[in-house]
N, C-alpha and C positions, 0 to 999 in steps of 0.2 A: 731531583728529576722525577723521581716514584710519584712525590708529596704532587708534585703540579700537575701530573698526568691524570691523576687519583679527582686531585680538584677539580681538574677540566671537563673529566667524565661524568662528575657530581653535581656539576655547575647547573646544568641543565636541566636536572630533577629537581635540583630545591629551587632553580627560578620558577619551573611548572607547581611545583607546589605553593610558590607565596603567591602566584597568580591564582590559583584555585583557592586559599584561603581565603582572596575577595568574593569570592561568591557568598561568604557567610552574609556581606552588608546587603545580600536580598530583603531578607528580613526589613530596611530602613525602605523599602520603595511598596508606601501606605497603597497605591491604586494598584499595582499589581497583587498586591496582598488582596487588596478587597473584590477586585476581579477575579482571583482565583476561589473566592471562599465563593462569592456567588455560582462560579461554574461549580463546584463542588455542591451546593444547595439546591441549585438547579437541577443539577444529574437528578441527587436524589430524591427531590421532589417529583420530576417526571418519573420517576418508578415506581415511586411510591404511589401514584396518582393512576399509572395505571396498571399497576396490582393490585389496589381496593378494584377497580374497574371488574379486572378479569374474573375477580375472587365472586364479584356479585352477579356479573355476567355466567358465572363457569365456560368462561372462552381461557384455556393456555395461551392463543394466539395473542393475545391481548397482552399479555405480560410480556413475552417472546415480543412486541412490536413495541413495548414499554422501555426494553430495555436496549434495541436499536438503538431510538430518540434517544435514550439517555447518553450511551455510548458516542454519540453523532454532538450533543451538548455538550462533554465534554472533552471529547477531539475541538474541537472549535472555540470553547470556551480556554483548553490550556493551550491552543495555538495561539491565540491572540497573545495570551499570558508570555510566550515563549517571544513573539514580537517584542515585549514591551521588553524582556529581558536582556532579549539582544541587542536593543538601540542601549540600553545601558551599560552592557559589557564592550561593546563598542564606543563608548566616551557620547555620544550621541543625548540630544538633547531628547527628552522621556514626552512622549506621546499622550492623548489621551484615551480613556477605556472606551469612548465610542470609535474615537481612530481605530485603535486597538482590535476593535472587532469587527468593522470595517473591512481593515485589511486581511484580518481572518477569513472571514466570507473568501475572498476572492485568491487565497493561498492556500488555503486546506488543502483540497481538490489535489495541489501539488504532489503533498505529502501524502496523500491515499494512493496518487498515481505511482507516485517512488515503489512505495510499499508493496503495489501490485508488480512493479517490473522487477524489484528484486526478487520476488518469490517465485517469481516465474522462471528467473534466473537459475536459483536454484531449482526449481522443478525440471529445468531443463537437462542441468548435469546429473539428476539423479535419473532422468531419461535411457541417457547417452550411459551410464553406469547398468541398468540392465541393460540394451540391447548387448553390450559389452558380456556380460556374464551370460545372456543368453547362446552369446556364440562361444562362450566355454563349455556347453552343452554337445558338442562337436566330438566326436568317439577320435581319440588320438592326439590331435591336435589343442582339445579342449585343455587336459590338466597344462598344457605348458604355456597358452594362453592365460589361464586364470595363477598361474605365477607370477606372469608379470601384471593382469590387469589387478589382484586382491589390492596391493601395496599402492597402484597409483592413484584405483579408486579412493582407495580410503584418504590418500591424501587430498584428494580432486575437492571429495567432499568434508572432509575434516576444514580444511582452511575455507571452502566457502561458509560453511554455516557457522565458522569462526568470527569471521567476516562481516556475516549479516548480522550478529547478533553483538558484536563490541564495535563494529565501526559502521553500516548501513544503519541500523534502525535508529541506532542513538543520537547521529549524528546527520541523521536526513533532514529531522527538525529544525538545528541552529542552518542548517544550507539553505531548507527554504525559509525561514527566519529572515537570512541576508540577504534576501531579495533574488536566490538564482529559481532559476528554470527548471524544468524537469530535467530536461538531456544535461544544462550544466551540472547536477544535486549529483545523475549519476556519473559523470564525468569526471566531478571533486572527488567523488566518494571512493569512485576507483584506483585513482592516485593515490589519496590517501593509502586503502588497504593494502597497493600495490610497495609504495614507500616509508610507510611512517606507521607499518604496524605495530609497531611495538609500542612506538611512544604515545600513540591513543590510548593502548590499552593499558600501560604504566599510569595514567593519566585520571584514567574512569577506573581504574583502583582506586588511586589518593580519594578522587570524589568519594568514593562508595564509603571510604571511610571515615570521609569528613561529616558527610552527608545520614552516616550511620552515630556518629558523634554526637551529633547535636540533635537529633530525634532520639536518642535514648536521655538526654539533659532535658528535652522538653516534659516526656511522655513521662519520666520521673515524678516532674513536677507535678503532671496532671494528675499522675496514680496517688502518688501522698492526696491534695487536695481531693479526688475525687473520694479516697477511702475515707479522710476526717469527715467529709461532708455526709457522705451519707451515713456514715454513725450518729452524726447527730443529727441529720433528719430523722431516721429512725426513732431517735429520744425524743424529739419535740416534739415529731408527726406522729408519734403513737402507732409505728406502723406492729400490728400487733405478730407477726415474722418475719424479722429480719430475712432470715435467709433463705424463705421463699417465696421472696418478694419476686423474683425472675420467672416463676412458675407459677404459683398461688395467687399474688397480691389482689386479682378479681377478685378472688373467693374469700376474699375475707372483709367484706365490709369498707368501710370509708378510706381504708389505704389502697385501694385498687386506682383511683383519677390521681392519686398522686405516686402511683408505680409507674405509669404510663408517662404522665409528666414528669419524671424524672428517667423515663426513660428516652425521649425527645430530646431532653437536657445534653442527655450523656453524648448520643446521636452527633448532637451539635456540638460539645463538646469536642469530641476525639475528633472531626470533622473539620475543627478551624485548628484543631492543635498539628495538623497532618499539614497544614498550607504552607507553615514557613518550612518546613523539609522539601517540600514540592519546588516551594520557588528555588532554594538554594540548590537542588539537584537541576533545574531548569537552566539557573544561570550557571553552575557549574560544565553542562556539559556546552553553554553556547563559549564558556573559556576553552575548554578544551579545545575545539573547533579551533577557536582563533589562533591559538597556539600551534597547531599540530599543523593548519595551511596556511602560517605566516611564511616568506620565503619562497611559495612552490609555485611552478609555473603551471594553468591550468590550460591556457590556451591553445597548446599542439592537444591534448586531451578532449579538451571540447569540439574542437577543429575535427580529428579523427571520427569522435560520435556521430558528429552531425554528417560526413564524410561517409560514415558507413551505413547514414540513415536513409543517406540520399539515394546510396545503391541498391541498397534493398529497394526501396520507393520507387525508383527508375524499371529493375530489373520485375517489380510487380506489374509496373505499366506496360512494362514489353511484352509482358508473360500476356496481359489480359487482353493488349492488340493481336498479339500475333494468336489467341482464341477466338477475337475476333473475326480477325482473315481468313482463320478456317472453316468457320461458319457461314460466309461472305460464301465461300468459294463454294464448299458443298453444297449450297443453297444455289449457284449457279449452275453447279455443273448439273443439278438435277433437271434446273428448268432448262438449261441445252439438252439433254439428252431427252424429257419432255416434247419438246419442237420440234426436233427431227422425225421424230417418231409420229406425233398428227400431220407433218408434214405430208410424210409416205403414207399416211392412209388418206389422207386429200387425192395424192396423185395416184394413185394404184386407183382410184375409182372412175375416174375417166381412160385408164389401158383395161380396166376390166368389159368396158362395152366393142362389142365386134359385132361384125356381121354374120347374122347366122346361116349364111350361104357361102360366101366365102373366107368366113373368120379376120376378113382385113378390119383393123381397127376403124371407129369411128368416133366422131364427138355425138355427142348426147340430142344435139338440135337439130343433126342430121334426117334428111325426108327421107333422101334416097344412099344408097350406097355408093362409093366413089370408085369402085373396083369392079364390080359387076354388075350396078345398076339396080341391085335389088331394091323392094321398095319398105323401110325400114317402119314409116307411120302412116 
């Protein structure tokens, strides 16, 4: 009874683990590979391109806007990547790199927006956490207040930024990947951390060390090769110090164009050696995902968001009508109280004329007096 319980609790880990093991066969999908090396070439060509810029201009700003673009190249360029990853870990028939980036254009955006409402999220509770400790500032009242609020805060914020950072940020990309929306991305996202936080983050362990596996197998590889090679560059190219080729190799004559070009080498090098770990952490976290919201229902979650979207949204409309109306009304009641007031200086000027013999009032076109006959013009 121990042995089956033991198995059953087990089951589930090693099924998540031999599903995370496929993410190794990233490596076998050549246009995702080649897509990703170019966005990575790309980045670093735009930075590179304008930091010579900034360095001949003497503008920082120039760099600083060098490294936006590059940043913005390669949100877009491993979005796409992250596409093609998930039509593949979905059994989905594999797209092409102009699709691919295509559909990036018009999904990023998503992912930036995620990004901005989770932090905000957070920003929020860290808000709501001082005004909290500010009123433990309270003579008396305060220490027994901040009793209770030290231990809730920390928790409030322990599990949010717990949150954002093993199951929001990781997994915002496979949500909008799968074709959801912004409100569904946070909608999935918060069931998840709400349900199945453990097993995400059990999950994107195994990755980290699958992921950690096989880039230290790569980069092995690179280091032997890279160390043979340039020893015997060294021999053949005559470079006349080796080991201050990183510093010196200008200053020394005709090894200075091939310290630079081998340092471009190296560049590109370690650059494409970094692409198959990329994809397989790509396609690994868009496993995880599938895994961890196979089963769950997201519909009363989505239903809810959109539900509390609309209230807000309604109750901003109300707020902004009924400023309207006050505005509406002030703005009348001024020209009513206005009117009345030229009114009575219209009429008081015809009772202000009388007779100046017997003070009986008169109108203005008046000859004579109506009371005594005086003669008025």
């Amino acid at each position: 009874m121990n042995q089956h319980s033991a198995s059953s609790r087990s089951a589930p880990l090693l099924s998540a683990l031999d599903s995370l093991l496929g993410a190794i066969s990233a490596y076998r999908n050549i246009h995702a590979i080649a897509l990703m090396g170019l966005t990575f070439l790309a980045a670093i060509g735009v930075m590179a391109i304008f930091t010579l810029l900034a360095k001949a201009a003497g503008s920082p700003a120039l760099a600083g806007l060098g490294g936006l673009l590059a940043a913005f190249v390669g949100l877009y360029g491993a979005n796409a990547v992250g596409i093609m990853m998930m039509r593949e870990a979905q059994g989905q028939e594999q797209c092409s790199i102009a699709d691919a980036v295509l559909q990036s254009l018009f999904t990023t955006h998503r992912l930036i927006a995620v990004a901005i409402l989770e932090g905000m999220i957070v920003l929020a509770a860290v808000v709501v956490v001082l005004l909290v400790l500010l009123l433990c500032k309270i003579p008396g009242l305060g220490p027994l207040l901040f009793a209770f609020a030290f231990p809730v805060g920390a928790v409030l914020l322990g599990m949010l930024v717990f949150a954002l950072f093993y199951v929001m940020l990781p997994l915002a990309g496979p949500a909008v990947w799968s074709g959801s929306t912004v409100f569904q991305v946070l909608a999935r996202l918060n069931v998840l951390a709400r349900r199945r936080l453990l097993e995400v983050v059990s999950q994107q362990i195994i990755l980290f060390f699958i992921v950690g596996f096989i880039a230290s197998i790569i980069f092995a590889m690179i280091m032997i090769g890279f160390g043979m090679v340039t020893s015997l560059s060294a021999a053949i190219l005559d470079f006349q110090n080796v080991g201050m080729m990183a510093f010196g190799g200008m200053m020394h004559g005709g090894g200075g164009s091939y310290v630079a070009a081998g340092a471009i080498g190296a560049g590109f090098l370690f650059a494409v050696a970094a692409v198959i770990p990329a994809l397989i952490a790509t396609k690994g976290v868009c496993l995880v995902y599938l895994n961890t919201t196979r089963g769950l229902d997201f519909a009363q979650a989505e239903a809810e968001l959109e539900s509390g979207v609309a209230a807000v949204k309604a109750k901003a409309d109300q707020a902004r009508e009924r400023a309207r109306q006050m505005a509406e009304k002030q703005t009348n009641s001024h020209a009513a109280s206005a009117a009345p007031a030229a009114s009575g200086v219209a009429a008081a000027a015809p009772a202000d004329l009388a007779c100046p013999s017997c003070h009986a009032p008169v109108a203005a076109d008046d000859r004579f007096c109506g009371e005594c006959g005086h003669k008025l013009q």
